[in-house]
Residue frames as a rotation matrix with the C-alpha (Angstrom) as fourth column:
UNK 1
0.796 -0.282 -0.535 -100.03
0.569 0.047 0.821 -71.49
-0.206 -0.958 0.198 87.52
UNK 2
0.901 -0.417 -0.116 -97.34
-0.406 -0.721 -0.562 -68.90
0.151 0.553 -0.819 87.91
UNK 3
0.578 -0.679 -0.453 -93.56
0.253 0.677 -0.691 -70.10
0.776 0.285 0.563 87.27
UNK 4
-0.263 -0.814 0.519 -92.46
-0.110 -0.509 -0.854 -67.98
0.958 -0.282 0.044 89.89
UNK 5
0.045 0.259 0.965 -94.68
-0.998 -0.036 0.056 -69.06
0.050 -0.965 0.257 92.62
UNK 6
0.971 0.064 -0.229 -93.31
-0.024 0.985 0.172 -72.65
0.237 -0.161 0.958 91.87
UNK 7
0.070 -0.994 -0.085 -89.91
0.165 0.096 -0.982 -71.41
0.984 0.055 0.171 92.10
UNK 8
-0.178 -0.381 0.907 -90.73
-0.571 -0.711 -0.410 -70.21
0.801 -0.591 -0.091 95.26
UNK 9
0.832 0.173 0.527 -92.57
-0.481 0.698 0.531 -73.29
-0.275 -0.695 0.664 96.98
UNK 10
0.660 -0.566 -0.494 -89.11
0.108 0.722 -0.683 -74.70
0.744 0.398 0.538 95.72
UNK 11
-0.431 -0.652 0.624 -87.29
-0.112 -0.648 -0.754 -72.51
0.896 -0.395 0.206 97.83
UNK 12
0.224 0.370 0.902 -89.42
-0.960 -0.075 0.269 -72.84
0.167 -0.926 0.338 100.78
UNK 13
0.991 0.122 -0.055 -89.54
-0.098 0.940 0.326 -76.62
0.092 -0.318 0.944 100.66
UNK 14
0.323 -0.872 -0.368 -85.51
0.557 0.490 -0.671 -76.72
0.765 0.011 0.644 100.62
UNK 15
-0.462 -0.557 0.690 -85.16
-0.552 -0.429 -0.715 -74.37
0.695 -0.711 -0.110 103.39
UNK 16
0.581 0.729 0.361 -88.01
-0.776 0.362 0.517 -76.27
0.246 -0.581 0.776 105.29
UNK 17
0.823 -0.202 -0.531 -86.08
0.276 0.959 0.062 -79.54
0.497 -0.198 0.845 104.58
UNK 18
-0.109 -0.960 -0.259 -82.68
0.176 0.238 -0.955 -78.00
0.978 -0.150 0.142 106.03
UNK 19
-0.506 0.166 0.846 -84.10
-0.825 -0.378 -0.420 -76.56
0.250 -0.911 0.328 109.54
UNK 20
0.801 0.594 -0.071 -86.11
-0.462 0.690 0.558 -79.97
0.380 -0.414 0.827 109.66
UNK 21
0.415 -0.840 -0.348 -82.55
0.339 0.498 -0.798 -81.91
0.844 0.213 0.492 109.19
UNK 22
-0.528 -0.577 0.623 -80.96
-0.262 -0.587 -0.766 -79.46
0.808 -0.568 0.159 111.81
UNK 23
0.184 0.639 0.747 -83.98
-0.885 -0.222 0.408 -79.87
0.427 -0.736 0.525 114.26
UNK 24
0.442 0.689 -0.575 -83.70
-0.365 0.723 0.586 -83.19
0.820 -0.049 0.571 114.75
UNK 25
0.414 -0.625 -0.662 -81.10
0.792 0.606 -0.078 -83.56
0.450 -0.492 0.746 117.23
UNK 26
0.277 0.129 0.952 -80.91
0.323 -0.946 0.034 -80.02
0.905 0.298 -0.304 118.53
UNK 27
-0.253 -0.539 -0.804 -79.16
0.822 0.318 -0.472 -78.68
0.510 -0.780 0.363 122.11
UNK 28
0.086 0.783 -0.616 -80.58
0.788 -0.431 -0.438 -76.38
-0.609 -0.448 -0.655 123.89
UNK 29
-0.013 -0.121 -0.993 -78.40
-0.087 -0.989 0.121 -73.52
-0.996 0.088 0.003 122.38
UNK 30
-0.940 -0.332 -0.073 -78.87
-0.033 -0.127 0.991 -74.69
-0.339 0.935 0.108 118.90
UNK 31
-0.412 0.893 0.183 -82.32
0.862 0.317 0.396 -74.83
0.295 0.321 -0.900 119.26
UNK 32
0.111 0.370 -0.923 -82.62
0.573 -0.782 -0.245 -71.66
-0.812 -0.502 -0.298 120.79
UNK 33
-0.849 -0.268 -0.455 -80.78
-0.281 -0.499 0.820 -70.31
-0.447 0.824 0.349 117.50
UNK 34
-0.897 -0.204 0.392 -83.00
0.184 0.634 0.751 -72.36
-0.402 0.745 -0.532 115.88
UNK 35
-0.208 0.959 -0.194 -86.11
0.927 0.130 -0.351 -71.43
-0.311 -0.252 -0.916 117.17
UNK 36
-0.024 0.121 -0.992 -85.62
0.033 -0.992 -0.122 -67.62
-0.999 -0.036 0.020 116.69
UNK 37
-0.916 -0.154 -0.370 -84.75
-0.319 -0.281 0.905 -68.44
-0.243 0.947 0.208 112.74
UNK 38
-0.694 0.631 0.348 -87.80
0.689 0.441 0.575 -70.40
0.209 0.639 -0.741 112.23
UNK 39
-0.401 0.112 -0.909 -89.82
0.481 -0.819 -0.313 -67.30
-0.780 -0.563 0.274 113.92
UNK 40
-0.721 -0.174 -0.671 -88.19
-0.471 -0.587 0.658 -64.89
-0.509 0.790 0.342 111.32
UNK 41
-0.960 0.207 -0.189 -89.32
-0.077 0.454 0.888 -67.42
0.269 0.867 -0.420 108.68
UNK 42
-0.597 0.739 0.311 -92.37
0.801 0.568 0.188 -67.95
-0.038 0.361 -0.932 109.61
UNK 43
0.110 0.328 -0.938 -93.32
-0.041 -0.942 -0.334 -63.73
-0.993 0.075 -0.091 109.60
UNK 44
-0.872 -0.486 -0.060 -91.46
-0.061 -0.012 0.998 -64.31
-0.486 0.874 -0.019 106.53
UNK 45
-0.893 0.387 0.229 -93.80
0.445 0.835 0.324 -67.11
-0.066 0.391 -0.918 105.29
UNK 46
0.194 0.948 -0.254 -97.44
0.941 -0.253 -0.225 -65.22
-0.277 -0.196 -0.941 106.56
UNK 47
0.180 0.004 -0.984 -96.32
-0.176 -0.984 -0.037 -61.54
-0.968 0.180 -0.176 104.93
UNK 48
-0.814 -0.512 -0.275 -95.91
-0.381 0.113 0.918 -63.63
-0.439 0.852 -0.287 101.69
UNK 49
0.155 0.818 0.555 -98.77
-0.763 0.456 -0.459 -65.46
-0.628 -0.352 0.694 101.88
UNK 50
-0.784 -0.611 -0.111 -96.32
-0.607 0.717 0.343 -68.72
-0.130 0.336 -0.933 101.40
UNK 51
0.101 0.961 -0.257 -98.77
-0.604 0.264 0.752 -71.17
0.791 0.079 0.607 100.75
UNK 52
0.589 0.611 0.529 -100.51
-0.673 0.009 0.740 -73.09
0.447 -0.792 0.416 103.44
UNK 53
0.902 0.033 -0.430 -98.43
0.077 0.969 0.235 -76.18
0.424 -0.245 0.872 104.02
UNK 54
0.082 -0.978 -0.192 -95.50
0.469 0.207 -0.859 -74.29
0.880 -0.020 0.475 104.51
UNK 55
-0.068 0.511 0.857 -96.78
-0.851 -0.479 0.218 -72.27
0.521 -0.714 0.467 107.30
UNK 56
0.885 0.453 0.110 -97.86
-0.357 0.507 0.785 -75.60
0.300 -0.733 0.610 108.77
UNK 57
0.547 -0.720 -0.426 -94.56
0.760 0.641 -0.106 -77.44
0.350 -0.266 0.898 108.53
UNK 58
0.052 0.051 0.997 -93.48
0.145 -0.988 0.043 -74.02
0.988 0.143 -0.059 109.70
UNK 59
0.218 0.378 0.900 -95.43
-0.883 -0.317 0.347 -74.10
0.417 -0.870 0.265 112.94
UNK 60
0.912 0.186 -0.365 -95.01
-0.005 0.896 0.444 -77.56
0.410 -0.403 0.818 113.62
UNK 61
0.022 -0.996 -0.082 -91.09
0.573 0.080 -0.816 -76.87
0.819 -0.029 0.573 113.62
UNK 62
-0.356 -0.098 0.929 -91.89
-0.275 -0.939 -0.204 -74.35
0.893 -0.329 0.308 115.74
UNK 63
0.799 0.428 0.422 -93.39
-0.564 0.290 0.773 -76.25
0.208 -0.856 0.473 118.20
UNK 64
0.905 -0.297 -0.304 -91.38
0.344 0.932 0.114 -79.14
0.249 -0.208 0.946 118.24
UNK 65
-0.294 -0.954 -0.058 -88.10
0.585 -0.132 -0.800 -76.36
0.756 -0.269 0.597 118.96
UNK 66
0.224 0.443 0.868 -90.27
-0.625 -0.618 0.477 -74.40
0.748 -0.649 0.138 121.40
UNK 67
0.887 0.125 0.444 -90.60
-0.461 0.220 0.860 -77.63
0.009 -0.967 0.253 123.73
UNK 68
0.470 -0.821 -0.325 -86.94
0.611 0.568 -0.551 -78.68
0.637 0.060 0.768 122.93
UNK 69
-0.406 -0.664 0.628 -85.65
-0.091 -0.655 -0.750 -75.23
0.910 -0.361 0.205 124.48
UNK 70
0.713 0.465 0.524 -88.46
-0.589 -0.007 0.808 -75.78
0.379 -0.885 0.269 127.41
UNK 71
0.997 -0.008 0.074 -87.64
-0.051 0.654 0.755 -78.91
-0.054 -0.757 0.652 128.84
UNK 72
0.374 -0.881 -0.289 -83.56
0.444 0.444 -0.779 -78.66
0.814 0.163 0.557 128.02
UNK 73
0.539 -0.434 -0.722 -81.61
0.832 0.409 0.376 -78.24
0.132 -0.803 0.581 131.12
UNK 74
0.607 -0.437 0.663 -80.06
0.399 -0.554 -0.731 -75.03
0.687 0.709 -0.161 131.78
UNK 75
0.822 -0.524 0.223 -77.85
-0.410 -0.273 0.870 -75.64
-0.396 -0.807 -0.439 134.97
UNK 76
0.568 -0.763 -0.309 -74.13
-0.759 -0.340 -0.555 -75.83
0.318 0.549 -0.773 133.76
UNK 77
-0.804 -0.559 0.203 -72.54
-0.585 0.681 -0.441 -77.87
0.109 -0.473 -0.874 135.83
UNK 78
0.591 0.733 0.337 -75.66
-0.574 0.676 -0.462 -80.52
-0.566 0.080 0.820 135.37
UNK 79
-0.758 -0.581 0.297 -74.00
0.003 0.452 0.892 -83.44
-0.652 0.677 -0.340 133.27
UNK 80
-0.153 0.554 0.818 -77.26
0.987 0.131 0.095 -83.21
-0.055 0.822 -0.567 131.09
UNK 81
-0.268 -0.043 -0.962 -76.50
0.039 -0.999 0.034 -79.70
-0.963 -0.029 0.269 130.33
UNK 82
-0.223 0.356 -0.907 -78.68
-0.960 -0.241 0.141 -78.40
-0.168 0.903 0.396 126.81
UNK 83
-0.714 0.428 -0.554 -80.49
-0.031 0.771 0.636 -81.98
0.699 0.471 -0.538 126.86
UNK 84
0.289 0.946 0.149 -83.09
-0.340 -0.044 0.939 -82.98
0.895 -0.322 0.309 128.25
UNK 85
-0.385 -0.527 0.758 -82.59
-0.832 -0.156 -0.532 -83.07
0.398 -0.836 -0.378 132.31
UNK 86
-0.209 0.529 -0.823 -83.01
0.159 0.848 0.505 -86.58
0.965 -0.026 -0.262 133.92
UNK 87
-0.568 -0.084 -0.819 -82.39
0.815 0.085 -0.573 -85.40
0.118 -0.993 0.020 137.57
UNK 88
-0.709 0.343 0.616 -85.25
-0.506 -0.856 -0.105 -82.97
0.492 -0.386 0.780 137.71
């Protein structure tokens, strides 16, 4: 195995773990930020040919900030502004 493509699933798996950490609690506009970095990363990830699992945990992130930006609220003067809206 090469030493440098373990250094790199090192690197992937600590950026994975900080955008997971970030995701988990995410407002609309930090998930909107968020969503656009995991994107990048995940052109990143498929023009490297990172290896498969990151790509998945990848895509999964990618979902899970896709339907965070869907369903968050984006009427200002809502009190559940960037969360999920209860009064729709």
């Amino acid at each position: 195995m090469d030493p440098s493509h373990n250094d790199l699933s090192r690197s992937w798996d600590g950026i994975l773990q900080d955008l997971e950490a970030q995701a988990k609690s995410p407002g609309k506009v930090k998930a909107s930020a968020l969503k656009a970095q995991v994107e990048k990363l995940m052109e990143e990830a498929e023009a490297v040919s990172a290896p498969s699992d990151v790509v998945d945990r990848l895509d999964g992130l990618l979902m899970t900030l896709t339907e965070a930006v869907r369903d968050a609220c984006a009427n200002e003067k809502c009190p559940h502004y960037g969360k999920k809206c209860k009064m729709r």
